[in-house]
C-alpha positions as CSV (number, residue, x, y, z in Angstrom):
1,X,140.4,-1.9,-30.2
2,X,141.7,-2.9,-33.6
3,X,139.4,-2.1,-37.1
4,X,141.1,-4.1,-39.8
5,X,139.3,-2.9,-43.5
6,X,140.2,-5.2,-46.5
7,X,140.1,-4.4,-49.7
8,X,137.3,-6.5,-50.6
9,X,135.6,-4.8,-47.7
10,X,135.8,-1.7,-49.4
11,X,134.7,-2.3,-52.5
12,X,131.9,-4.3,-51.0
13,X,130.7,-1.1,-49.0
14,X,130.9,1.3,-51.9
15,X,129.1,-1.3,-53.9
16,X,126.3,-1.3,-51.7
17,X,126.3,2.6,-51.1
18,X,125.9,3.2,-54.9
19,X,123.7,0.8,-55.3
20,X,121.5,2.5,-52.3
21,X,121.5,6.1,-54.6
22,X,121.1,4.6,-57.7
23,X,117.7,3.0,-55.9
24,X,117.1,6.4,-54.7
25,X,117.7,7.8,-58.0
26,X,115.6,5.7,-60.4
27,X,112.6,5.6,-57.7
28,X,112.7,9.6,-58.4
29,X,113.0,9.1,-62.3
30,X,109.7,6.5,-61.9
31,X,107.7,9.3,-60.0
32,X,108.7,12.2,-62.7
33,X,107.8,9.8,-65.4
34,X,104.2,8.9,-64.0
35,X,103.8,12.4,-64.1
36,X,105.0,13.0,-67.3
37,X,102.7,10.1,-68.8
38,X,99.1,11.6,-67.3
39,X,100.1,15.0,-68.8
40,X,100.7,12.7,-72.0
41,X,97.2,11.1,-71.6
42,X,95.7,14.3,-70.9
43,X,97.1,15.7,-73.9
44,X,96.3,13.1,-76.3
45,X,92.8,12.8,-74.9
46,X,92.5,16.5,-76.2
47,X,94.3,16.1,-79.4
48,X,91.3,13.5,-80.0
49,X,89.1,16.0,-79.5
50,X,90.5,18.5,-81.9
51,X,90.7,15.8,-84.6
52,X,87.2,14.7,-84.3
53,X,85.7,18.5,-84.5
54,X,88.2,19.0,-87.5
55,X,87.0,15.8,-88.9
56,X,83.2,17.1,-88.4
57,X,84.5,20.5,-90.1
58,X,85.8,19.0,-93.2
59,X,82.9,17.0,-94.1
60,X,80.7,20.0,-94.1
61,X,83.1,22.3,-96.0
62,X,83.1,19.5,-98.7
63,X,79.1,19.4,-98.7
64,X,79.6,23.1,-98.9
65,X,82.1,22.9,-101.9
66,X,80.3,20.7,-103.8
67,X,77.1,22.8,-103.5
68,X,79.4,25.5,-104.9
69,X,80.7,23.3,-107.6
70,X,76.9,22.8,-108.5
71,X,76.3,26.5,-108.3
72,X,78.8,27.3,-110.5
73,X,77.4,24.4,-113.2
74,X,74.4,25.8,-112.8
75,X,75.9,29.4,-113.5
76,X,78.2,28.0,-116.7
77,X,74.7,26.1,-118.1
78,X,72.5,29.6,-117.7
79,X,75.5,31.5,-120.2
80,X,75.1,29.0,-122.8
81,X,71.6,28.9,-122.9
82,X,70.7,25.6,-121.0
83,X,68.6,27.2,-118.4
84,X,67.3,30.4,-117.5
85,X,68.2,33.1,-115.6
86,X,66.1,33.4,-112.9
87,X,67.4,29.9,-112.0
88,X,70.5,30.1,-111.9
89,X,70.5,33.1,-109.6
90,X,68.1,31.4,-107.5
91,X,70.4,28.5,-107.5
92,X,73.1,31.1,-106.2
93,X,71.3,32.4,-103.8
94,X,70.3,29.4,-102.2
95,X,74.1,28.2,-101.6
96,X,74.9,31.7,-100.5
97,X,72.3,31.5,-97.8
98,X,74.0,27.6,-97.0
99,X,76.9,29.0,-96.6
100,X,76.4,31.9,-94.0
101,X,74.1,29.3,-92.4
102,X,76.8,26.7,-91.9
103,X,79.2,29.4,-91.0
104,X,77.1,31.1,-88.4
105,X,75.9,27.3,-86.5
106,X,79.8,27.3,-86.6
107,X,80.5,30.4,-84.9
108,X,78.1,29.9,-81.9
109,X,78.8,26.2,-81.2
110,X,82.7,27.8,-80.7
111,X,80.8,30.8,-78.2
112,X,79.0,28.0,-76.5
113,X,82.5,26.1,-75.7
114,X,84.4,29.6,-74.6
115,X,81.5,30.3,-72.8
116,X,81.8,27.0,-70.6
């Protein structure tokens, strides 16, 4: 029995063989990528999260600032005579107390999420 192989043959075969693991290969890459992507999702889902809280975080630091701001007015007013004392320490203590409020609803909304 004879086998004759041509050239064309050959090249014909190979062709087909590296075509067969380059199938193989990018149906791999497809499933790693998948993957990749829902770790991607995942991620940005929580990045949304973290932007939103910070979001929340900054608005209430900037009501907290510009009680300061007033605080201070207030303060600046009471040295040149505009307004008495007792008032202007009230005024400060009144923003203190803000403050530590805001700070400690902070601290125990951060327990509550380590704690789930």
């Amino acid at each position: 029995m004879t086998v004759t192989l041509t050239w064309e043959g050959i090249v014909l075969t190979l062709l087909a063989a590296a075509g067969i693991v380059c199938l193989i290969y990018f149906s791999l890459l497809m499933k790693k990528l998948i993957g990749t992507l829902k770790e991607v999702d995942v991620i940005l889902k929580d990045s949304q999260v973290v932007a939103s809280i910070a979001a929340d975080k900054a608005t209430k630091v900037d009501g907290i600032i510009d009680g300061v701001g007033d605080t201070v007015e207030t303060v600046v007013n009471a040295m040149k005579g505009n307004q008495n004392v007792v008032n202007a320490a009230t005024s400060i203590v009144n923003a203190v107390s803000s403050l530590t409020g805001m700070l400690k609803k902070g601290e125990m909304k951060q327990r509550r999420k380590k704690s789930r």
